[in-house]
N, C-alpha and C positions, 0 to 999 in steps of 0.2 A: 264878144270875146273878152274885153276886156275888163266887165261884169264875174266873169267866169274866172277869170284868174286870181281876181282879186279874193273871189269864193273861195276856191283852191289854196291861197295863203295863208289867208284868215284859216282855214281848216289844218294846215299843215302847223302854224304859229298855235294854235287852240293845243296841239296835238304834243308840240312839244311843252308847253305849258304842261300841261298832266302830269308828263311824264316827270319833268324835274319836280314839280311837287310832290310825284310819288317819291322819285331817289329823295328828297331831302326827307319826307318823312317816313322811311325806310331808313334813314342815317338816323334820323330821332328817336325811332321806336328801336333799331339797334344800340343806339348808346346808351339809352336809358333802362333796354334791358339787362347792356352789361353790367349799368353801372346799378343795380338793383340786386343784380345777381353776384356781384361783389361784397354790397352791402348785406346778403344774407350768407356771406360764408361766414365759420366761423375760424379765426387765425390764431386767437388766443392760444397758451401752453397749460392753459388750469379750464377746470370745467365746476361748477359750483352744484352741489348735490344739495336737495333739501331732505332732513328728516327728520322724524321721531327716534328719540331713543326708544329699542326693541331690543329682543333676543336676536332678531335678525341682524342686526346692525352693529350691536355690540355686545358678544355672547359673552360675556367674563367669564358667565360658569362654567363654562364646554370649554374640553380639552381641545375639543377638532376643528377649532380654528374661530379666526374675530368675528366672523356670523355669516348668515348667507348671504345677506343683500353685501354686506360688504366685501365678501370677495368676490361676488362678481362685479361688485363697479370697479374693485382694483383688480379686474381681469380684463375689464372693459377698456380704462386708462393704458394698461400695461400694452395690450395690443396697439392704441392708436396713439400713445404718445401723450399721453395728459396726464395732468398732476390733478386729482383731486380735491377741491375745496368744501369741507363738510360744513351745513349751516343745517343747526338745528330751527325746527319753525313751533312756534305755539302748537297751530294746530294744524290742519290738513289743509282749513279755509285758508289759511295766512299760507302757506303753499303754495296754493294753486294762485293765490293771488302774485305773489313771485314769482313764478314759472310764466305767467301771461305778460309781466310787467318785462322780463328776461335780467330777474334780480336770481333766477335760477335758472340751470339747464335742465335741470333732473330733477323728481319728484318722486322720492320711494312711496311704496303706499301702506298702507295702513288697514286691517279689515273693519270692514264696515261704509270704506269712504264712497264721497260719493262725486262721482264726476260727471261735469257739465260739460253740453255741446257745445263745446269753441270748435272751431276751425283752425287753431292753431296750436290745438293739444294735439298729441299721437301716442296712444296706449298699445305698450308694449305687450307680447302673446302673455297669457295666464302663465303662472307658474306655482302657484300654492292656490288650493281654495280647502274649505272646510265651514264650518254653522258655528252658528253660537249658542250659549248651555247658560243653561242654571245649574250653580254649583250649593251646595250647603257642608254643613262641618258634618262629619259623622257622627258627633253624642249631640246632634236636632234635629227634629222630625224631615224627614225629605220633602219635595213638593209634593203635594198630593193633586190640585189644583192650580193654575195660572193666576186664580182669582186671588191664594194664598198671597201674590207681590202684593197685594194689594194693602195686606193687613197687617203688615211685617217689615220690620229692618232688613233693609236690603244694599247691598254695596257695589256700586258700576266704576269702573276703572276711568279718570277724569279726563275721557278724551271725547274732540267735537261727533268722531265715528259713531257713540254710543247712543246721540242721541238722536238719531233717527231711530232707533232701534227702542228707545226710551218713548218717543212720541207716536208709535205704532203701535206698541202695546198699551197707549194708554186710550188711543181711540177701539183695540179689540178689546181690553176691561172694562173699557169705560169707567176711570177710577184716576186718581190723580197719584200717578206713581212719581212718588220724588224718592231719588236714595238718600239715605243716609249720608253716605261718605262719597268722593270721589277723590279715590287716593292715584298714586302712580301705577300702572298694569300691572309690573311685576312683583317683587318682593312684599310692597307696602301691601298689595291687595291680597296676597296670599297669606298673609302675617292676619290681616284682618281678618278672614274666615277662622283660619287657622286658631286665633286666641277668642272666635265665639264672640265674638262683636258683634257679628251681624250673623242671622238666620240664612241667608243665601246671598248670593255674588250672580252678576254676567258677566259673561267672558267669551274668549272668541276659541275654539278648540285648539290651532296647533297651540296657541300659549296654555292651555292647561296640558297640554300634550306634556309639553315640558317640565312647567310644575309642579304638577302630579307626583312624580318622581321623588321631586325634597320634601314634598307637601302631604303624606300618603291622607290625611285626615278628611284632607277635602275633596270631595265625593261630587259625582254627577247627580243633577236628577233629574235635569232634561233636556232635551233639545229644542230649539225655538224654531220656528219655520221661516228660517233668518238663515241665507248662506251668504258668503262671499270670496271674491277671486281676486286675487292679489295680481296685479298688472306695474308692470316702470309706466311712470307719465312724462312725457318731453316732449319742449317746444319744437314746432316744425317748423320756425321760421327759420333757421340756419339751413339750409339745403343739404349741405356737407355732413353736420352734426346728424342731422334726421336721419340720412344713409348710412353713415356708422352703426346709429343703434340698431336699425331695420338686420345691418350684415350680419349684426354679433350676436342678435337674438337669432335670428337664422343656420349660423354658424354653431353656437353651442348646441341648437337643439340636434342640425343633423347628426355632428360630428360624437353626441351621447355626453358629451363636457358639462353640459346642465344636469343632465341626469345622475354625474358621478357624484357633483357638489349636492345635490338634493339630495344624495343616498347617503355621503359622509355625516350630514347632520342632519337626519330623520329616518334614514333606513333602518336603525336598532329598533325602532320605539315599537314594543307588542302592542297591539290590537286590543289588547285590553290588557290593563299598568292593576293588577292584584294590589289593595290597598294590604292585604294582610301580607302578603310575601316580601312588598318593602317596608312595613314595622319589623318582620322577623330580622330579615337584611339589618336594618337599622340595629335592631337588641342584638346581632350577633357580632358585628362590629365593636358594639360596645363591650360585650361579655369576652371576646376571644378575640380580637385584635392582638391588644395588650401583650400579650402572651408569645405574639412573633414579632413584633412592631420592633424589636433590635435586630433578629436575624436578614427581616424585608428591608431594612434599612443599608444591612451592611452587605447583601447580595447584590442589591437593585446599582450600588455604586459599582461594584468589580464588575458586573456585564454591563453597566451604562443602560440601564433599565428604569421606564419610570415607576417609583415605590408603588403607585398607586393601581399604575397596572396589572401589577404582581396580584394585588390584595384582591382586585377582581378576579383573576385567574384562580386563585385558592378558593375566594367565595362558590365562584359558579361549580367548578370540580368537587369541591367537597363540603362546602357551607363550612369549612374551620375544623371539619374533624378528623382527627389525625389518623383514625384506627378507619376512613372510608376505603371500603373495597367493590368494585364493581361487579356486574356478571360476567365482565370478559378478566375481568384476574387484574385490571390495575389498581392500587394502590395508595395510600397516603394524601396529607394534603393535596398534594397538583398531581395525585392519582399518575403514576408514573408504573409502566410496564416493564416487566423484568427484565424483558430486552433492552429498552431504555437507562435501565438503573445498571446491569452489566456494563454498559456502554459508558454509562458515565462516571463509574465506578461508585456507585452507591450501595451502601453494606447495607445499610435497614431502609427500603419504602419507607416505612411502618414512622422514620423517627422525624419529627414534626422539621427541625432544621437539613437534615440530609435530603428532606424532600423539598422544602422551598431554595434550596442553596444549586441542585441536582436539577430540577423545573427550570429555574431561573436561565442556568448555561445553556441547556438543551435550545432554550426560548431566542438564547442571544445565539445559536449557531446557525439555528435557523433563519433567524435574520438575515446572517450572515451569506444565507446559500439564497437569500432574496435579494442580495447586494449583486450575488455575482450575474443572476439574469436581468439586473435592472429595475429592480424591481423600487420605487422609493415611499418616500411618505410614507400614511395612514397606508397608504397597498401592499406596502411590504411587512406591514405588521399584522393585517387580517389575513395575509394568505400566511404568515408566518402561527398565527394563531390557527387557523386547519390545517397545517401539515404539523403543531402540537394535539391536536384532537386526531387524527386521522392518516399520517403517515406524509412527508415532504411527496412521494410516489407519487400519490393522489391528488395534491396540487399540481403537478404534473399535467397528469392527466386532463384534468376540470379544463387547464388553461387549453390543451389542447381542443377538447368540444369548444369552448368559449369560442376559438379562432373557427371553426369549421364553422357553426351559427351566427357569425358574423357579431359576437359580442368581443369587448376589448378584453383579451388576457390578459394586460398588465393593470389592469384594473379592480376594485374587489367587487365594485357593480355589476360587472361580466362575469367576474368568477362565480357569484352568486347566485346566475340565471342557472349554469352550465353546471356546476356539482350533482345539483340534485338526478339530472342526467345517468350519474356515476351509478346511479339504484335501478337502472333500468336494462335488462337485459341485451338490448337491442343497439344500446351503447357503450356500456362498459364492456362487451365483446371487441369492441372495434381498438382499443386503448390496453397499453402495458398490460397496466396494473391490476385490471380489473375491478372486479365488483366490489363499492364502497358503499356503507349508508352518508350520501351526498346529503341528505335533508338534516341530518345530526350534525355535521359539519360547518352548513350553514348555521342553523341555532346554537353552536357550541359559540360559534366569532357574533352574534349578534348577542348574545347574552352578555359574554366579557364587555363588548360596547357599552351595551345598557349601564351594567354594574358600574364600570369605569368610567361615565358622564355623572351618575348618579354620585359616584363617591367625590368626585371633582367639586361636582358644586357644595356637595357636603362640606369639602374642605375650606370654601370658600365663606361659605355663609356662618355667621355664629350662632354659636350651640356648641353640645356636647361633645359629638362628632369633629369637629372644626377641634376644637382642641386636640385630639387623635389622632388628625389625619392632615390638620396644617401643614405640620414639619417635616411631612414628607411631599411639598409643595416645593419645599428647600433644595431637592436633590433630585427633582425633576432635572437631567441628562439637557446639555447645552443645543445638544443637536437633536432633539427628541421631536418628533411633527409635530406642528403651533399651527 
């Protein structure tokens, strides 16, 4: 018995032992995971961004706002309450080495970069991808051959991105490709083609996207078998931060908010940028500006108009020619319908100032009837540019399909889906107004876009042009979309 009892204690004494060792190290692994999971939130009120300067980041030349990536991180901030701190980095490699170290939270990206498996990166969903080109000037031969890099002056934009793409092509030539120059992506390397320096340039597309435009000279000649997808890069050791980003890239994509910002700065850009149609653009600016550049000037102030806007709107309607008449009967500069010109009491279409002075009012009324449904920003100026091509009615309407197909009406990226609709039997019966060419409508407001970024940076950059269209830089309207 008394073998036995002692058994019994010894087992019941073993028993509690256990278990207080479990509770105490249950108290251990509980505090230390709070206190771990404290250490990974993040409390700060600033959040530190690394980048390259880009078009994305800091568009000077675009009317439509300081660049992509950067309004989204200051859409990013604005929702959860942070003040952004912008640190530029050398190169992508000095980033990423900041981002690991958590000398950054955030890591814009760059094409071409190349990121490695940590565990404690988290790449945000794609949101741009596109290839990269050989570009050449138009009075030198184009590429005929890849093997041509090999014999030739060639120019690569001076970033770490490039040279994978440098060190690829040199194992597929088999040839010791060094460029010539490695200047800065944008201006300095388009300058460089542009004045015949060098026989050909690499580059990443949407930035020739862009340039193309100020740059009409510099030509494609190929594409490389090189793409890449533009992703945010962020530390995941913050718990709290990690979830933010995961919500907001979630968030913009279901709610269409990415899609409208990707449409404001690259939805105009045609499919294919005609080198000859922007030298023409270019020499008629030059030759016919001149010639209204006091009327554009002193109209664009009395309706609070931006000058430059106007100048698109005259180009696109009538390339500057005062005596243009349509097949449906409208008229003059900014092609104005009789009905129109009664209404706004205009004696001659026909005379170059009654019509841009007549255009201009029409343009600000509309506006106006874009105010009263709410309509703001860049959105109430592209739906205010199709109800000038097409009748306000028909804005109407579009907005009405846009809501039925679950696209956003007060948007011009909805509007845009839902117009072309307007041409279709089967829906313009359903609607007021009826039967519209929806497809003209669109091209009419994505044309003015085009023209009106192109003239912008024009105004921006020096040259000829810039001299012309500067000082109406001056009287760009206080409340105008930035």
């Amino acid at each position: 018995m008394t073998l036995r009892f002692h058994y019994f204690t010894s087992a019941k004494e073993l028993a509690a032992i256990i278990f207080l060792l479990l509770v105490q190290g249950a108290l251990i692994f509980w505090y230390e995971y709070h206190y771990r999971l404290e250490q990974r939130q993040w409390t700060e009120e600033t959040i530190r961004i690394g980048f390259k300067p880009s078009h994305r980041v800091d568009a000077v030349l675009s009317p439509y706002g300081p660049g992509l990536d950067r309004e989204l991180v200051d859409l990013f901030c604005s929702r959860n309450d942070l003040t952004p701190v912008w640190v530029e980095v050398q190169d992508y490699r000095q980033g990423l080495e900041k981002l690991i170290n958590h000398d950054l939270h955030l890591l814009l990206p760059v094409p071409g970069m190349q990121i490695p498996e940590v565990k404690a990166l988290k790449k945000g969903p794609v949101y741009m991808e596109g290839s990269f080109l050989v570009l050449h000037n138009q009075w030198r031969y184009p590429l005929r051959d890849l093997e041509d890099l090999c014999s030739t002056e060639v120019v690569v934009p001076g970033r770490s991105a490039f040279d994978k793409i440098l060190q690829d092509m040199r194992q597929v030539l088999q040839c010791e490709l060094e460029p010539s120059k490695r200047p800065d992506p944008g201006k300095d390397f388009f300058n460089a083609l542009a004045e015949r320096r060098f026989r050909f340039g690499i580059k990443d597309e949407k930035n020739y996207m862009f340039w193309k435009s100020l740059y009409p000279e510099v030509r494609r000649s190929a594409s490389l078998d090189k793409t890449y997808a533009l992703s945010w890069l962020w530390s995941s050791d913050y718990m709290n931060l990690d979830h933010k980003f995961q919500d907001f890239w979630r968030d913009i994509k279901d709610s269409g908010v990415l899609e409208g910002i990707q449409e404001k700065y690259l939805g105009f850009y045609p499919e294919t940028q005609d080198p000859y149609e922007l030298r023409y653009f270019q020499q008629t600016l030059i030759n016919e500006l001149p010639k209204y550049a006091d009327t554009i000037r002193e109209v664009s102030q009395r309706y609070n108009l931006d000058p430059l806007f106007l100048v698109a709107i005259i180009y696109q309607e009538s390339r500057f020619d005062p005596g243009a008449t349509s097949h449906t009967g409208v008229r003059g500069l900014m092609q104005i319908t009789a009905q129109t010109a009664e209404f706004l009491g205009i004696e001659d279409r026909l005379d170059p100032h009654q019509s841009i002075a007549g255009g201009a009012r029409y343009l600000y009324k509309l506006g106006e009837r874009m105010d009263r449904i709410g309509i703001t920003s860049w959105d109430k100026w592209f739906m205010a540019l199709a109800a000038y091509n097409q009748g306000l009615g028909h804005v109407y309407d579009a907005r009405t399909l846009a809501e039925r197909h679950g696209f956003n009406p007060d948007s011009w990226s909805g509007l845009k889906k839902a117009y072309p609709l307007l041409s279709y039997k089967e829906y313009y019966q359903t609607v007021r107004r009826g039967y519209a060419r929806g497809y003209e409508a669109v091209n009419f407001v994505e044309n003015v876009r085009y023209y009106y970024s192109i003239l912008y940076g024009q105004a921006l950059l020096p040259g000829f042009e810039a001299e012309h269209l500067g000082g109406f830089l001056d009287l760009v309207p206080s409340d105008w979309p930035q």
